[in-house]
The first five atom37 places (N, CA, C, CB, O) and aatype in JSON, in Angstrom:
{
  "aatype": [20, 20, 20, 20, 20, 20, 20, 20, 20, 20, 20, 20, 20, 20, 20, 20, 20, 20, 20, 20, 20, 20, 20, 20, 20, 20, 20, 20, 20, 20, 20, 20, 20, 20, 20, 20, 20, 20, 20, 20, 20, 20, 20, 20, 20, 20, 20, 20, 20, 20, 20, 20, 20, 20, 20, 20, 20, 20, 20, 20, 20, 20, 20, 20, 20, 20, 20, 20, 20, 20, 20, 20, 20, 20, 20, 20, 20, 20, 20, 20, 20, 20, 20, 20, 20, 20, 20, 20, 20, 20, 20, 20, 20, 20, 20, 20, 20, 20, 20, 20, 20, 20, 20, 20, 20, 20, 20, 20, 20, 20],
  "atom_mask": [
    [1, 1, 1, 1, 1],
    [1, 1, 1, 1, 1],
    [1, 1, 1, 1, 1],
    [1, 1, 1, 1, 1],
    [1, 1, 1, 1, 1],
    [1, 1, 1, 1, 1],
    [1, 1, 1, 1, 1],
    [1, 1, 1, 1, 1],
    [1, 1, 1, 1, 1],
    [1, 1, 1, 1, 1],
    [1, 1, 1, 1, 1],
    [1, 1, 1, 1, 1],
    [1, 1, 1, 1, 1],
    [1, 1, 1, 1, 1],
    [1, 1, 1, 1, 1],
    [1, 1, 1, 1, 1],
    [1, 1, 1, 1, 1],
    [1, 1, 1, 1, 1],
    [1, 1, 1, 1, 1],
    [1, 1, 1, 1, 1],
    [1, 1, 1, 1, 1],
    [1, 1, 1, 1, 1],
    [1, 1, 1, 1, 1],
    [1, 1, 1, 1, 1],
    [1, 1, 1, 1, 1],
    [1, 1, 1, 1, 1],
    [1, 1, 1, 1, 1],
    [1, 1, 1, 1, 1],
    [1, 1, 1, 1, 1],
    [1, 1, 1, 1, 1],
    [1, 1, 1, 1, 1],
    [1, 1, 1, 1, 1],
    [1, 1, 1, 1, 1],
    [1, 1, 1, 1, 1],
    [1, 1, 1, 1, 1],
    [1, 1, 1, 1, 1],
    [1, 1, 1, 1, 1],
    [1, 1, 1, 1, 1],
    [1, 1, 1, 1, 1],
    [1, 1, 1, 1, 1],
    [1, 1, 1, 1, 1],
    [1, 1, 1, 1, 1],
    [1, 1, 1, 1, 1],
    [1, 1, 1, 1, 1],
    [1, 1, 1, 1, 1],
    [1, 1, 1, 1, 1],
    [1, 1, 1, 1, 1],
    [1, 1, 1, 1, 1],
    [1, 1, 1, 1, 1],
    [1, 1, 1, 1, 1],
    [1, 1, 1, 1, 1],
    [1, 1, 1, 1, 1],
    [1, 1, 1, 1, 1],
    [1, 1, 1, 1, 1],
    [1, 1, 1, 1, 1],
    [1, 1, 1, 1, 1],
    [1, 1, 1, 1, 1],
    [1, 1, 1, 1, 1],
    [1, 1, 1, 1, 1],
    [1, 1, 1, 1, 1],
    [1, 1, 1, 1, 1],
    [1, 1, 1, 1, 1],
    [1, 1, 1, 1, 1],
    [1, 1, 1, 1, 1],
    [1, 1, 1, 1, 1],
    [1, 1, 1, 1, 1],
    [1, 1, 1, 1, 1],
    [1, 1, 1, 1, 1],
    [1, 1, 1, 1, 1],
    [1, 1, 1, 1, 1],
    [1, 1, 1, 1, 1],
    [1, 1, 1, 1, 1],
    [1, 1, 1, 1, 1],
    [1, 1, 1, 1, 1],
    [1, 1, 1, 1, 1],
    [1, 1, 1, 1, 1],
    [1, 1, 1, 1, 1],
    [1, 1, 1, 1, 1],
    [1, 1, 1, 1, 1],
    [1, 1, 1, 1, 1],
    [1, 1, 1, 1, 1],
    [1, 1, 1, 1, 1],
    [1, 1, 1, 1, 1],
    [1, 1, 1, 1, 1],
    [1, 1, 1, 1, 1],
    [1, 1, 1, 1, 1],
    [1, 1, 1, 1, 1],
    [1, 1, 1, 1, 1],
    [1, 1, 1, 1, 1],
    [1, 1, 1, 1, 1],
    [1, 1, 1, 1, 1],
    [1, 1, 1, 1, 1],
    [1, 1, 1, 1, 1],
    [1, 1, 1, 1, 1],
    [1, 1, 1, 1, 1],
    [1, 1, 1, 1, 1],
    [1, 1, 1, 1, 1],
    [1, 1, 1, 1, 1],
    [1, 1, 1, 1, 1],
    [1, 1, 1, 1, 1],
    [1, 1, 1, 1, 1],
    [1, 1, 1, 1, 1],
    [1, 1, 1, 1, 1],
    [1, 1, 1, 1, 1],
    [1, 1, 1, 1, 1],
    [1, 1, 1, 1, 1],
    [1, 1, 1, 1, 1],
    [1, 1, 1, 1, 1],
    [1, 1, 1, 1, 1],
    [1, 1, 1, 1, 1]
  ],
  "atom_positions": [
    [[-131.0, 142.89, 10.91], [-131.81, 143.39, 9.83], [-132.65, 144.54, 10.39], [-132.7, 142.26, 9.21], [-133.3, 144.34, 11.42]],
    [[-132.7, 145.78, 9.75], [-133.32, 146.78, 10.19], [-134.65, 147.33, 9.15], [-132.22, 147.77, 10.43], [-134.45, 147.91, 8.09]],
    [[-136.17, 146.98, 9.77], [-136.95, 146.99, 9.45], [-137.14, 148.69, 8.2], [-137.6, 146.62, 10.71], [-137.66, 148.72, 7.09]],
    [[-136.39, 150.05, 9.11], [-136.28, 150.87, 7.66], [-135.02, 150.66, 7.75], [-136.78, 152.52, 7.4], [-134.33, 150.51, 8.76]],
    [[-134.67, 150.66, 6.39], [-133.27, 150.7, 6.23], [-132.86, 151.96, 5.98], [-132.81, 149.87, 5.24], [-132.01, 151.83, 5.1]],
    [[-132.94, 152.82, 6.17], [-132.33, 154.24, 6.04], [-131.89, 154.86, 7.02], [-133.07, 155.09, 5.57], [-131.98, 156.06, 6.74]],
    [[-131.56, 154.75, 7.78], [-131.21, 155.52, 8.95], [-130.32, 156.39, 8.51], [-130.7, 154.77, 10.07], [-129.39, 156.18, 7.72]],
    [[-130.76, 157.84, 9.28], [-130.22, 159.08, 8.87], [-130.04, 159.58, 6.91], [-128.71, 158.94, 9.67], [-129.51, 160.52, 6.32]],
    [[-130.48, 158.89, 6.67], [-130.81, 159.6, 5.33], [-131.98, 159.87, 4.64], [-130.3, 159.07, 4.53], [-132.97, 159.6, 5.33]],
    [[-132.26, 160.33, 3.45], [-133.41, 161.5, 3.56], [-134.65, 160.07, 3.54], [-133.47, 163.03, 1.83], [-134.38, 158.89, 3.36]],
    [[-136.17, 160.75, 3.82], [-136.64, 159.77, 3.53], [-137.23, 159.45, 1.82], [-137.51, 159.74, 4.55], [-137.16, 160.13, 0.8]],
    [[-137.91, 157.86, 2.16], [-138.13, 157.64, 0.9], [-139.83, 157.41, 0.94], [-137.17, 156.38, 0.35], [-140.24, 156.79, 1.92]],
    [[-140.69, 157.81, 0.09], [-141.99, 157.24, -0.07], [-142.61, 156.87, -1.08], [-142.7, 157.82, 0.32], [-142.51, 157.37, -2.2]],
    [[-143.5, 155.72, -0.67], [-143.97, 154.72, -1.91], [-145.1, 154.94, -1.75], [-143.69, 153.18, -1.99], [-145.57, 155.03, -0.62]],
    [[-146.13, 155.14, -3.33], [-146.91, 155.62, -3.05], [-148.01, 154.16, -3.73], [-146.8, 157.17, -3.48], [-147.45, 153.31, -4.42]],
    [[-149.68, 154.02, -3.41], [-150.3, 153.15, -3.36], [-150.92, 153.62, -4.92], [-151.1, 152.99, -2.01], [-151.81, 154.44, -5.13]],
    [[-150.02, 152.7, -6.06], [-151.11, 152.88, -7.37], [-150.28, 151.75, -8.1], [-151.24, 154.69, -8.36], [-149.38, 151.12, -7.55]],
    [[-150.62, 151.61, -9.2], [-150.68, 150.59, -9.92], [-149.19, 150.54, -10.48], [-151.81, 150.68, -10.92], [-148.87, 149.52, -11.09]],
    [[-148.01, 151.78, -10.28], [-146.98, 151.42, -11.25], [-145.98, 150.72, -10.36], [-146.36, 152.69, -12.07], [-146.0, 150.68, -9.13]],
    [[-145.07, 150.16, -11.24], [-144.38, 149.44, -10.52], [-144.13, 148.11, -10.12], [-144.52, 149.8, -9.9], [-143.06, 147.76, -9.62]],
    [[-145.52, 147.0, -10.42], [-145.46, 145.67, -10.22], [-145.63, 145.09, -10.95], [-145.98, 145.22, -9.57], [-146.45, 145.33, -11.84]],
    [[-144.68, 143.76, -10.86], [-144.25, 143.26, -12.09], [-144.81, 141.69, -11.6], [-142.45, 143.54, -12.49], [-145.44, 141.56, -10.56]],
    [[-144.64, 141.1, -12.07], [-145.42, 139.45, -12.37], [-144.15, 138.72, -12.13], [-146.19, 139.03, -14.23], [-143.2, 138.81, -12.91]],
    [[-144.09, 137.62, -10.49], [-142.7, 136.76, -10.69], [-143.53, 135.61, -10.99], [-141.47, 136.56, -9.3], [-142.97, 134.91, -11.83]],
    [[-144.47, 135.21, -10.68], [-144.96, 133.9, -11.11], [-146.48, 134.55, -11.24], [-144.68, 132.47, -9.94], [-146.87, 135.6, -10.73]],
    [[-147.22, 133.63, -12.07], [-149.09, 133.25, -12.54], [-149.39, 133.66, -11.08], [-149.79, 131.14, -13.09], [-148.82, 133.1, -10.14]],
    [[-150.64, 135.03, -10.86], [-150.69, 134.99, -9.94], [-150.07, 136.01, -9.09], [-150.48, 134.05, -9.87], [-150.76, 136.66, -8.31]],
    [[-148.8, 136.21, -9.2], [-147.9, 137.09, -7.81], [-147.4, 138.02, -9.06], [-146.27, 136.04, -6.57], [-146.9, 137.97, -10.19]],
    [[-147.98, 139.05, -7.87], [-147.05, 140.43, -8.19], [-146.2, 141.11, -7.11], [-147.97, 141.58, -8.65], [-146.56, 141.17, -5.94]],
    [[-144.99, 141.66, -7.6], [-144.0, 142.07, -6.96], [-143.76, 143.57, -6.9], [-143.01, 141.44, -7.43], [-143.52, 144.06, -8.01]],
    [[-143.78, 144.29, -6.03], [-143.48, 145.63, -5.97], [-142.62, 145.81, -4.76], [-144.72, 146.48, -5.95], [-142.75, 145.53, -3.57]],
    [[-141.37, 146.59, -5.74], [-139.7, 146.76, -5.05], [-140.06, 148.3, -4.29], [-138.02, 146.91, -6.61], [-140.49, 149.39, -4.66]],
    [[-139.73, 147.88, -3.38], [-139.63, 149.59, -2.51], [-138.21, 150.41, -2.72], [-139.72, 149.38, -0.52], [-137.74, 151.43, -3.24]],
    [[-137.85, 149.2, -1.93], [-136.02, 149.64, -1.66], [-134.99, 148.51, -1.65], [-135.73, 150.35, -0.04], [-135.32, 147.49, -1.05]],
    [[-134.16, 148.54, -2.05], [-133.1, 147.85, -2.22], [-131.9, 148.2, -1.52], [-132.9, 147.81, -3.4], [-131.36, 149.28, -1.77]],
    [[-131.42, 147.41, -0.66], [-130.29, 147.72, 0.27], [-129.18, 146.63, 0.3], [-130.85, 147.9, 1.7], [-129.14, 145.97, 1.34]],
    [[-128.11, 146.3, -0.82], [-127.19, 145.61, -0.35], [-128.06, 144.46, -1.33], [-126.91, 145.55, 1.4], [-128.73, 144.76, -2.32]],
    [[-127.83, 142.99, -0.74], [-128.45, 141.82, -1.43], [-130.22, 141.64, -0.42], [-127.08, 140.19, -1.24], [-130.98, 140.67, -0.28]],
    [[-130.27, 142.93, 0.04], [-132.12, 142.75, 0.77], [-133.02, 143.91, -0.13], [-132.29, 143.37, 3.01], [-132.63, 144.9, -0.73]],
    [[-134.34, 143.35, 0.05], [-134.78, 144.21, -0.18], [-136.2, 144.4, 0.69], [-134.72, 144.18, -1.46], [-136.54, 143.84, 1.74]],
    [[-136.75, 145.18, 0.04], [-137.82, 145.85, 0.82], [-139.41, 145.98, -0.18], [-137.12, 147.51, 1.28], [-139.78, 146.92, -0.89]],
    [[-140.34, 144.24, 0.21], [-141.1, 144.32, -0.91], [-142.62, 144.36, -0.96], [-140.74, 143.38, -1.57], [-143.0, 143.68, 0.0]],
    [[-143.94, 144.96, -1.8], [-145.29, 144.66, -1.91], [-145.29, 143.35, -2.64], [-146.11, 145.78, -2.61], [-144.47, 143.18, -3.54]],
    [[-145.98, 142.61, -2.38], [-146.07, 141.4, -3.3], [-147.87, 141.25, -2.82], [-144.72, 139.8, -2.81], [-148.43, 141.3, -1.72]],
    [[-148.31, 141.07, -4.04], [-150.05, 140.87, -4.45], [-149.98, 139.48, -4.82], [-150.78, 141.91, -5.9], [-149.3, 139.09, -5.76]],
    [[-150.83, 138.55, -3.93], [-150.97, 137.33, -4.79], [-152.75, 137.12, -4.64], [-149.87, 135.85, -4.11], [-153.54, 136.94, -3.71]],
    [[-152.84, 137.25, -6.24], [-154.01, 137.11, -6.33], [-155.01, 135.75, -6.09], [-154.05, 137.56, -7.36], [-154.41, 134.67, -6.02]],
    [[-156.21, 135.73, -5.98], [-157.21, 134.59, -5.65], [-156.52, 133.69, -7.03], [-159.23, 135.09, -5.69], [-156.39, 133.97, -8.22]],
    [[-156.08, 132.18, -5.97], [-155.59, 131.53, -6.81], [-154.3, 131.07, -7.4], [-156.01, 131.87, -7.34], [-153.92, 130.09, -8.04]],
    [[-153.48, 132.85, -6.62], [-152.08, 132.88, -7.35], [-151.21, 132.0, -6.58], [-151.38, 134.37, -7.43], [-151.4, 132.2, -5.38]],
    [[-150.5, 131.26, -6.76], [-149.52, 130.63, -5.93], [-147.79, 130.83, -6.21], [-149.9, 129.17, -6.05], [-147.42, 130.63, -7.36]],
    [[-146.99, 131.11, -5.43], [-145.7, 130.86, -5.58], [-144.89, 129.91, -5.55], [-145.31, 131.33, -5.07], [-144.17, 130.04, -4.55]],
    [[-144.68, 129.16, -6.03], [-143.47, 127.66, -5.77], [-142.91, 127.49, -4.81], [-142.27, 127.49, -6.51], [-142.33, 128.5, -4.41]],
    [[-142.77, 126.23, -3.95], [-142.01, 125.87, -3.31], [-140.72, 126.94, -2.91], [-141.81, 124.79, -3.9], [-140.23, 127.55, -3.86]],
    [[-140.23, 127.16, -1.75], [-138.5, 128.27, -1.79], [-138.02, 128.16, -0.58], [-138.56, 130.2, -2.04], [-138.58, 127.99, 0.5]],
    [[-136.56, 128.29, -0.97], [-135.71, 128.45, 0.23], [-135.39, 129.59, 0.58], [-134.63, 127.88, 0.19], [-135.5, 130.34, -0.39]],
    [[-135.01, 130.19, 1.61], [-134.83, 131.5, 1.59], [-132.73, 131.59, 1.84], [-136.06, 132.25, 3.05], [-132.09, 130.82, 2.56]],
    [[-132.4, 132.26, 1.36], [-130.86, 132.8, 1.63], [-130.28, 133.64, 2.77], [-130.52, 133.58, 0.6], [-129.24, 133.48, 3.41]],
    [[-131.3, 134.66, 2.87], [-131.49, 135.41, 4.29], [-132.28, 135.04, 4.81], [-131.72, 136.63, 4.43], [-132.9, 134.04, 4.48]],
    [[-132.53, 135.83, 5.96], [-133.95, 136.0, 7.19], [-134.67, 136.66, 5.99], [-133.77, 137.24, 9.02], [-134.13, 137.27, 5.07]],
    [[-136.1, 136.42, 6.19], [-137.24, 136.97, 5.37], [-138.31, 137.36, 6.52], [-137.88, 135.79, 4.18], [-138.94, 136.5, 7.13]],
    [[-138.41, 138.31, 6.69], [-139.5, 139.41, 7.2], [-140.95, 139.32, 6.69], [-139.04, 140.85, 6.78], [-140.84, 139.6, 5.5]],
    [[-142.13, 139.09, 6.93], [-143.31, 139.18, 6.13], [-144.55, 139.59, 6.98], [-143.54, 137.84, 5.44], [-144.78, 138.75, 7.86]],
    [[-145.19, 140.38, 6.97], [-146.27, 141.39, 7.2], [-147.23, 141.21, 6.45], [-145.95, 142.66, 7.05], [-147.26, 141.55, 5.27]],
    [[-148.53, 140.42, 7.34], [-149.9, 140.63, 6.62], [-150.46, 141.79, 6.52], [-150.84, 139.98, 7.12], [-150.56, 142.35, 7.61]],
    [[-151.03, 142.58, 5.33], [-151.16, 143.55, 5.39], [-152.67, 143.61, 5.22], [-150.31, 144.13, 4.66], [-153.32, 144.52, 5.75]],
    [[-153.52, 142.19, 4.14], [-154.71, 142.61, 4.04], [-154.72, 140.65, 3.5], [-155.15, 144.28, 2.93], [-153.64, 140.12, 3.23]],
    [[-155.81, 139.97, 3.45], [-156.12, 139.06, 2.83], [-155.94, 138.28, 4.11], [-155.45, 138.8, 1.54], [-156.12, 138.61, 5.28]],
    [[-155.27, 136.5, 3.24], [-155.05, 135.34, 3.57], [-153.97, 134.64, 3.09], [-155.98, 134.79, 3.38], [-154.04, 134.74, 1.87]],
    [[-153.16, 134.1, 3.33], [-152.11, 133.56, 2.32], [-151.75, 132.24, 3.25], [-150.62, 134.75, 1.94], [-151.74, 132.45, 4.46]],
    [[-151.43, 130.79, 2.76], [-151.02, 129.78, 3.22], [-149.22, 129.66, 2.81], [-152.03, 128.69, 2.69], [-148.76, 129.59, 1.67]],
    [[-148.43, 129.68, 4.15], [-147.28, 129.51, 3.4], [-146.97, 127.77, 3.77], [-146.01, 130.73, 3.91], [-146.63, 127.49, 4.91]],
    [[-147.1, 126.79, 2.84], [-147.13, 125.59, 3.29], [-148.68, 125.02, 4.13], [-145.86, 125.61, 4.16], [-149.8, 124.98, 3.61]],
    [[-148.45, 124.76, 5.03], [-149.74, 124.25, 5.87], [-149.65, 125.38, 6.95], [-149.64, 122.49, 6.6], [-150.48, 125.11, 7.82]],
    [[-149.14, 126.27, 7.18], [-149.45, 128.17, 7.83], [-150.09, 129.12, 7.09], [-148.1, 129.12, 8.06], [-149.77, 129.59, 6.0]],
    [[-151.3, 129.43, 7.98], [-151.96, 130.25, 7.62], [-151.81, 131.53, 8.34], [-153.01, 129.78, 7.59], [-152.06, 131.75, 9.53]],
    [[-151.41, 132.26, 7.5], [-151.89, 133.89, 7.74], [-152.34, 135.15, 7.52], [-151.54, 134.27, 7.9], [-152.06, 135.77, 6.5]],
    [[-153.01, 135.56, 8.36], [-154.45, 136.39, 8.25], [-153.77, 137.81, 8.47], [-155.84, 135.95, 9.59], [-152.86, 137.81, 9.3]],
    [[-154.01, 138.86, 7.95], [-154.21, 140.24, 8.32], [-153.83, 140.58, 9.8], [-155.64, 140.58, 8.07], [-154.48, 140.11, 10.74]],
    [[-152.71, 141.45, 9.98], [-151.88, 141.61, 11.04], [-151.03, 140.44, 11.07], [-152.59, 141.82, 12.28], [-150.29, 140.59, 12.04]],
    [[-150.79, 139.45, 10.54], [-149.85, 138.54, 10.82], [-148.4, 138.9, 10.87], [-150.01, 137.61, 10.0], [-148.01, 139.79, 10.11]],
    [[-147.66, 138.37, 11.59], [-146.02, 138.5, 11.18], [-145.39, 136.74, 11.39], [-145.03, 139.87, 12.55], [-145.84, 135.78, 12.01]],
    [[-144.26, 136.92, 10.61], [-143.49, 135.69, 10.51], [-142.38, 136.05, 9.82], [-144.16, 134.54, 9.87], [-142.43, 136.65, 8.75]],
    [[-141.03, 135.61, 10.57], [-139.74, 135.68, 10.48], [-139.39, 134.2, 10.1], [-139.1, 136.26, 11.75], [-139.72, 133.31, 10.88]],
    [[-138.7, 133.87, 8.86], [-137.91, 132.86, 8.61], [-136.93, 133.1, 8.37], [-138.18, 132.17, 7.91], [-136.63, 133.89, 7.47]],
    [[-136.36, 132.67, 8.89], [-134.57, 131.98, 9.36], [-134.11, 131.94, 8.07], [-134.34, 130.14, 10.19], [-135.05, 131.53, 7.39]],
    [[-133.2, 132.13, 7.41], [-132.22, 131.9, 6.73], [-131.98, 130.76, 6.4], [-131.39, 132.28, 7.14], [-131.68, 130.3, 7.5]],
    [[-131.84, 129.55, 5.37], [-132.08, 128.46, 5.48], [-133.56, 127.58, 5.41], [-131.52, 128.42, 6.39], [-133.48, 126.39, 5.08]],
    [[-134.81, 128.13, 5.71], [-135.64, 128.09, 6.25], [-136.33, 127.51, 4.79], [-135.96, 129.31, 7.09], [-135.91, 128.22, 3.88]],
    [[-137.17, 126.56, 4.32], [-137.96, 125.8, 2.94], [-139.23, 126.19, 3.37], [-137.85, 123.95, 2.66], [-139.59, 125.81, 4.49]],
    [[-140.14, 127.04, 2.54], [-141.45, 127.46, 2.64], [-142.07, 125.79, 1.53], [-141.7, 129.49, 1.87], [-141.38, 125.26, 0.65]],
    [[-143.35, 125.38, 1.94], [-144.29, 124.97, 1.15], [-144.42, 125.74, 0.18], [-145.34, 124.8, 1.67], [-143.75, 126.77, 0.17]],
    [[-145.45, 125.37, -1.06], [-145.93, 126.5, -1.96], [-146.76, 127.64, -1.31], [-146.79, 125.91, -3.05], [-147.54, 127.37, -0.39]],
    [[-146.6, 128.85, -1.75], [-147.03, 130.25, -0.87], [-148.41, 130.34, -1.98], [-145.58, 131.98, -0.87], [-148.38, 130.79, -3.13]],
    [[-149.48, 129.81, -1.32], [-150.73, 130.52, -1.69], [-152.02, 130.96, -1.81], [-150.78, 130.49, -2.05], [-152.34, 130.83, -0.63]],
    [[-153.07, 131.4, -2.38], [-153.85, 132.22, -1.7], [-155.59, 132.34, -2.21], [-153.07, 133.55, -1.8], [-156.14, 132.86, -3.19]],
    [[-155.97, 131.75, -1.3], [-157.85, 131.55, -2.27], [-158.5, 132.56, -2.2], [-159.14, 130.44, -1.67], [-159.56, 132.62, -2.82]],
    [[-158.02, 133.77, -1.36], [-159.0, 134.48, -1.3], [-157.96, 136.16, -1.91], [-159.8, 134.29, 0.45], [-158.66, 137.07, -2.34]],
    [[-156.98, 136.28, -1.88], [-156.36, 137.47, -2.12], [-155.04, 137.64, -0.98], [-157.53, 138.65, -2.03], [-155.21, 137.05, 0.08]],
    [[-153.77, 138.38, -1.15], [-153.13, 138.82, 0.07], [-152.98, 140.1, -0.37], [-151.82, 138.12, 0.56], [-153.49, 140.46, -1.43]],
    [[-151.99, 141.22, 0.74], [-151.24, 142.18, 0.32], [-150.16, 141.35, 1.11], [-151.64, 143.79, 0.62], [-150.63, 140.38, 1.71]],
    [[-148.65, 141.57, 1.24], [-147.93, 141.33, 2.27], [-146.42, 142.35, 2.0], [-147.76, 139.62, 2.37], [-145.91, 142.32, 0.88]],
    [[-146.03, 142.89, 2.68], [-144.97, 143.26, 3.23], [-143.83, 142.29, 3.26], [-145.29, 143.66, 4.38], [-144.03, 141.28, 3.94]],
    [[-142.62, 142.4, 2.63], [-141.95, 141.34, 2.83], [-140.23, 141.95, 2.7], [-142.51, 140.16, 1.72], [-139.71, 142.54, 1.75]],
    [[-139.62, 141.57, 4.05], [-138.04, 142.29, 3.58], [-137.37, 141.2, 3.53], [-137.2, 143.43, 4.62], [-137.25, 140.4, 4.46]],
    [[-136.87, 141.13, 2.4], [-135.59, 139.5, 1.97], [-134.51, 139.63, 0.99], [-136.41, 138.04, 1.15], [-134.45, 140.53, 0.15]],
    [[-133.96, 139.0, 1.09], [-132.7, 138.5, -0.71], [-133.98, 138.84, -1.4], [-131.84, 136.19, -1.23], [-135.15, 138.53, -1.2]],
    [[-133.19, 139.79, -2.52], [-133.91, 139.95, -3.39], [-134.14, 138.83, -4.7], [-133.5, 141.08, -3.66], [-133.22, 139.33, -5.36]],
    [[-134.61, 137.78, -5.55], [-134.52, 137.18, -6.04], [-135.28, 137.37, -7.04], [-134.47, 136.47, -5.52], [-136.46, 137.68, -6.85]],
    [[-134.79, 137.24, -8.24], [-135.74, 136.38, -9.88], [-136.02, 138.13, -10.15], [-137.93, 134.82, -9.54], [-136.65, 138.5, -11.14]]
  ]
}
């Protein structure tokens, strides 16, 4: 899995404003960068409170604290965090009392 996926082609930039994110669950917002194949490349906002459901993942999932707190299960992570799950891999419910940003490259889903 290659963190940009573009190699040798032109680049792409995403810019920091409000269009673009969409609601997968009460709570979480999703913003698509790039799409490569069945991965993608994502912002996801989960707001104070917001939680995501229980999930399995299909691929490796990539995830980058970018700003906040987020519990995935009984793991906590803080700003600068990273965590790679395995393919196969069952998260707890993903969520968050105080706010996240996170970075996240995976199967794109829902």
């Amino acid at each position: 899995m290659e963190f940009l996926p573009f190699p040798g082609k032109a680049a792409l930039t995403c810019y920091d404003d409000d269009h673009g994110w969409q609601e997968v669950c009460p709570g979480v917002l999703r913003k698509v960068l790039y799409v490569d194949g069945n991965t993608a490349s994502c912002f996801y906002r989960i707001q104070p409170g917001g939680v995501a459901p229980r999930h399995e993942h299909g691929l490796d999932e990539e995830c980058m604290m970018l700003d906040g707190e987020v519990f995935l299960g009984d793991i906590l992570l803080r700003r600068g965090d990273y965590q790679l799950a395995p393919a196969g891999t069952l998260h707890g419910d993903a969520y968050s009392d105080v706010g996240a940003l996170l970075y996240v490259r995976a199967k794109l889903e829902g």
